[in-house]
C-alpha positions in Angstrom: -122.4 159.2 16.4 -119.0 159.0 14.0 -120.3 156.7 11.1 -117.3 155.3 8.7 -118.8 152.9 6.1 -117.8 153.6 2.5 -120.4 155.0 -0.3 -122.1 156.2 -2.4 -124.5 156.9 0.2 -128.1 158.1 -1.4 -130.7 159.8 0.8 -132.8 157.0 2.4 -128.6 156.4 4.0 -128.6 159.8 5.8 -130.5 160.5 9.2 -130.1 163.4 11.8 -126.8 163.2 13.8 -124.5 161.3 11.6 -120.9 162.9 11.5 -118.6 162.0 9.1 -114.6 162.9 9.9 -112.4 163.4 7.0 -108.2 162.6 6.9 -105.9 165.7 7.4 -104.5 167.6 4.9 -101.5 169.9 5.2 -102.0 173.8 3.7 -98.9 174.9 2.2 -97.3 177.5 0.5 -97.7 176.4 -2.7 -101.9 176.1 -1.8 -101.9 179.8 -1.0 -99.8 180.7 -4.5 -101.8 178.8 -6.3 -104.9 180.1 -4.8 -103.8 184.0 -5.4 -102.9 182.9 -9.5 -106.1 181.0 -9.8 -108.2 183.9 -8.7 -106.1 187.0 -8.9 -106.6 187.9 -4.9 -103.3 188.9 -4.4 -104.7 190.7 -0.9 -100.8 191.2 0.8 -101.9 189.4 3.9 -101.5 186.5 1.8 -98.7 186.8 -0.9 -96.5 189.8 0.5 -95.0 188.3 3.5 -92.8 191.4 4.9 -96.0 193.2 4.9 -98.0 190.0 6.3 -95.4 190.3 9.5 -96.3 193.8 10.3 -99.8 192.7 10.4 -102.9 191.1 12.3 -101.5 187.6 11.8 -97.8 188.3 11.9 -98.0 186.0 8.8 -99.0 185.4 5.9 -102.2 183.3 6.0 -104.4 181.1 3.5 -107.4 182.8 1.9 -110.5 182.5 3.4 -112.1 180.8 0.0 -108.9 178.4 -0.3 -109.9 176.4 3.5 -113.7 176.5 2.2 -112.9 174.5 -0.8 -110.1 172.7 0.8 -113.3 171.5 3.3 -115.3 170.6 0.2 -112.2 168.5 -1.5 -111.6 166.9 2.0 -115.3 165.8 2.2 -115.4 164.6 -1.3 -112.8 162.5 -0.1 -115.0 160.9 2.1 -116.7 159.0 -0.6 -120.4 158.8 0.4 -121.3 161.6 -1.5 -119.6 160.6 -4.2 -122.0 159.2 -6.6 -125.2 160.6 -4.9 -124.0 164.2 -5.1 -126.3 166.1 -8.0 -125.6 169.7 -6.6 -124.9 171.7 -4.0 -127.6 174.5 -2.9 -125.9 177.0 -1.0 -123.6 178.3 1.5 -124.9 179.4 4.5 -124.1 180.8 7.6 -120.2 180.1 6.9 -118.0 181.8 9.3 -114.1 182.5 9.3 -113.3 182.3 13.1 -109.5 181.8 12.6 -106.6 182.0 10.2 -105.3 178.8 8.3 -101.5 179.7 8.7 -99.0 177.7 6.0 -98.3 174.5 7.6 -101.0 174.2 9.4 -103.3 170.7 9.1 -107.0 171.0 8.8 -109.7 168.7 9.0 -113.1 168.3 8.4 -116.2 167.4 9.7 -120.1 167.2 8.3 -123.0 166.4 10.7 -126.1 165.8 9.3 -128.5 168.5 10.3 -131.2 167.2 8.4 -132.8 164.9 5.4 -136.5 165.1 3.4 -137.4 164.3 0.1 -137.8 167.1 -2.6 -141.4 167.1 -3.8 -140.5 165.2 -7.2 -139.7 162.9 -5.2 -136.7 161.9 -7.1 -134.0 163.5 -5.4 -133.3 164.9 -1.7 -131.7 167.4 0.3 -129.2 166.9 3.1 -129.1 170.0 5.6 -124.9 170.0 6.8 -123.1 171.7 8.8 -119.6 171.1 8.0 -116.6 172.5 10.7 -112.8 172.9 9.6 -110.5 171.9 12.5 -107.2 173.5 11.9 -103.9 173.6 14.3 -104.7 172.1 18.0 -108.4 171.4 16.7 -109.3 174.9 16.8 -112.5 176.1 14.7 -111.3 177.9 11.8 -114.6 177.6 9.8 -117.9 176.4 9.8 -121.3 176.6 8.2 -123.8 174.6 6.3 -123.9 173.5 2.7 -126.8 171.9 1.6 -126.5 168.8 -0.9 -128.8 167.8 -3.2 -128.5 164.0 -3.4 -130.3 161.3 -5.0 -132.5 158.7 -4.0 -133.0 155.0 -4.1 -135.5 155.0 -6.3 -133.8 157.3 -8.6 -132.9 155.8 -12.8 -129.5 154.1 -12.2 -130.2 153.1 -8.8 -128.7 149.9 -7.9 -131.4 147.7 -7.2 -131.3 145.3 -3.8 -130.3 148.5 -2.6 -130.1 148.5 1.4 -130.6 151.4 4.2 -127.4 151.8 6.4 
């Protein structure tokens, strides 16, 4: 079940099942720079491309980290979080099964795994497994992030508020 309405969503929105596809977005050279300055891995299978072609990938590739939080910025995207988000709990379970090579286009997608009510009862946590598609829709990562999100009932809710 693809569902595309816009948010914020809060927990009483979420059930089982729903998948949520986000827009493309192109990884480029400039990403994987940017990446290596930001965080000082300057591992050469990502910024030395003569020795990059001699190895694995015959090319340089995108850090591991970079297509994770390109996922999260693609999701964000998505809007119906936004708003609802208070925190994420954790990664788990995240794989790398492919390379992101520079020009490749990833996408990505959340299913919700699960939903419940935290026992303050003010808030909630959303089980997902997001999936990063990159070239020809291959699986180049996947895993689940749990979101902490907030309820209807929360202070600041809009009231009249609706389930989806």
């Amino acid at each position: 079940m693809t569902t595309t309405v816009p948010g914020p969503w809060f927990l009483e929105d979420f059930a089982p099942g729903q998948v949520f596809t986000t827009q493309g977005r192109t990884v480029t050279e400039s990403d994987i720079v940017s990446f290596a300055a930001t965080t000082w891995d300057t591992n050469e299978v990502h910024t030395d491309s003569a020795r990059a072609a001699e190895g694995r990938f015959g090319e340089r590739i995108a850090h591991g980290l970079l297509g994770m939080s390109i996922a999260m910025g693609l999701v964000s995207r998505l809007g119906v979080f936004e708003g609802s988000s208070i925190a994420l709990l954790a990664v788990e379970e995240w794989r790398f099964l492919a390379p992101i090579r520079i020009g490749d286009t990833v996408r990505c997608q959340v299913e919700i795994l699960s939903t419940r009510r935290t026992s303050a009862g003010d808030a909630g946590v959303l089980d997902r497994r997001l999936t990063l598609f990159g070239a020809e829709e291959a699986v180049v990562q996947q895993g689940r992030i749990p979101l902490l999100v907030k309820t209807k009932t929360h202070p600041g809710a809009p009231s009249g508020s609706t389930t989806r």
